[in-house]
C-alpha positions as a LaTeX table, in Angstrom:
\begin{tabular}{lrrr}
\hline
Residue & $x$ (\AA) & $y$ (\AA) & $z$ (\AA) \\
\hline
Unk1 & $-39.78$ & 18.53 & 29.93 \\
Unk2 & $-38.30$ & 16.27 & 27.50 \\
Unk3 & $-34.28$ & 15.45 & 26.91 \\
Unk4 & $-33.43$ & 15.14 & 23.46 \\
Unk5 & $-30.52$ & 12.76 & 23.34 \\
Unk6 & $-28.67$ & 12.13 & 20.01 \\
Unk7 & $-28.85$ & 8.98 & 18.50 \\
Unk8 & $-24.95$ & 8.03 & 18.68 \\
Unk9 & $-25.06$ & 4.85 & 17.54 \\
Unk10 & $-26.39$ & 5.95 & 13.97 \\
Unk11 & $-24.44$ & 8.26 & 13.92 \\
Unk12 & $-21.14$ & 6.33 & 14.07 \\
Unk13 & $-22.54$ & 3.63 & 12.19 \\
Unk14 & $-22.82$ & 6.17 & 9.10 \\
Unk15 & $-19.79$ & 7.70 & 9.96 \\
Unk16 & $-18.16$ & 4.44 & 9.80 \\
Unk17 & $-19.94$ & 3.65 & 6.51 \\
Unk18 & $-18.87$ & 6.66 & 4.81 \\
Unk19 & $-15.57$ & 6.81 & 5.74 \\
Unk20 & $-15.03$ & 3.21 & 4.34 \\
Unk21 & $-16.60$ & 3.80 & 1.12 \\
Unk22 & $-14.37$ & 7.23 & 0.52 \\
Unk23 & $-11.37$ & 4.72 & 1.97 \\
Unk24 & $-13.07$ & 2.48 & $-1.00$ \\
Unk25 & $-13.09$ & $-0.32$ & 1.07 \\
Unk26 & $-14.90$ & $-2.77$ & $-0.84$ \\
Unk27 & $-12.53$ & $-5.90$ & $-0.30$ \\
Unk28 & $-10.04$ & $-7.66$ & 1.55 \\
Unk29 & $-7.30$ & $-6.82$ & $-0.78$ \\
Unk30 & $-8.80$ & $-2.94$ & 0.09 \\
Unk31 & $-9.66$ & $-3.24$ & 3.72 \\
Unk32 & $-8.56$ & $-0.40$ & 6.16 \\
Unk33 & $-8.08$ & $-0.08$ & 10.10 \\
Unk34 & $-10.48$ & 2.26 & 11.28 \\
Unk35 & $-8.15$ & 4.65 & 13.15 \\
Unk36 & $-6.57$ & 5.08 & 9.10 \\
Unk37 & $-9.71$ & 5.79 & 7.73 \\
Unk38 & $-9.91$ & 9.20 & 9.23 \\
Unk39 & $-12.31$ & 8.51 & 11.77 \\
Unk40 & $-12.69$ & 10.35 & 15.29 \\
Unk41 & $-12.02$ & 8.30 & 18.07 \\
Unk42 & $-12.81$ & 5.51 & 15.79 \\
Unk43 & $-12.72$ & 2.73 & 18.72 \\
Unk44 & $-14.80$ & 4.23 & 20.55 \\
Unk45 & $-17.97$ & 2.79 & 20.04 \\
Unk46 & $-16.97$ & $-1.50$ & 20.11 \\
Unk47 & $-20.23$ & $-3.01$ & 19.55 \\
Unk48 & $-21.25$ & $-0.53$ & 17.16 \\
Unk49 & $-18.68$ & $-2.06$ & 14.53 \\
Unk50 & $-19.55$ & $-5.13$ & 16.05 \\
Unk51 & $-23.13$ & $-5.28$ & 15.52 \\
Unk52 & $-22.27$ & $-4.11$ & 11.96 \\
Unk53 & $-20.08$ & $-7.42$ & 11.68 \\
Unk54 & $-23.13$ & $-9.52$ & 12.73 \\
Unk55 & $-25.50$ & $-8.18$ & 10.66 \\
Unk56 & $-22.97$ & $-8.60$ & 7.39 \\
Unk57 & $-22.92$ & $-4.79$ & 6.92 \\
Unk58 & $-19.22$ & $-4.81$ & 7.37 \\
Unk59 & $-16.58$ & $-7.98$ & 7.25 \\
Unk60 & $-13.15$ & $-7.66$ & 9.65 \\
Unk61 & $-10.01$ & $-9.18$ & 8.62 \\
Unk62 & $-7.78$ & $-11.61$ & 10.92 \\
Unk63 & $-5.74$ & $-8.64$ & 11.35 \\
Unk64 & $-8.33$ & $-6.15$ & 12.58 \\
Unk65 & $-8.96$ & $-4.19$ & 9.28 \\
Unk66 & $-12.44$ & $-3.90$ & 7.66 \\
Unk67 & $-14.18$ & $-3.83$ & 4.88 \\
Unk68 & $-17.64$ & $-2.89$ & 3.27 \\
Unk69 & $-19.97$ & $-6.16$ & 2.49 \\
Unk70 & $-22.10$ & $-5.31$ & $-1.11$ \\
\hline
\end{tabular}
């Protein structure tokens, strides 16, 4: 019998996507705190946003607010 488990991770990561390009956070100037942005439980998943940092999907501010990379 197999377990179908969700895959969570790509799902936040496109939640998180989303909700930054309806924020229209393309910028510093423009860069939101995810718990503004409209997200559920949007610290939730750490190395999710993280990982997205790393891999220049996303860019975070010295005060904790992020951004979409183009």
């Amino acid at each position: 019998m197999a377990v179908f488990v969700p895959p969570v991770f790509l799902i936040k990561k496109k939640r998180i996507i989303r909700a930054l390009m309806k924020a229209n956070a393309y910028s510093e100037a423009n860069a939101k705190r995810l718990d503004e942005i409209g997200l559920f439980n949007p610290y939730s998943f750490p190395f999710v946003t993280l990982r997205m940092v790393k891999r220049n999907i996303i860019s975070v501010t010295d005060d904790g607010r992020y951004y979409l990379n183009r």
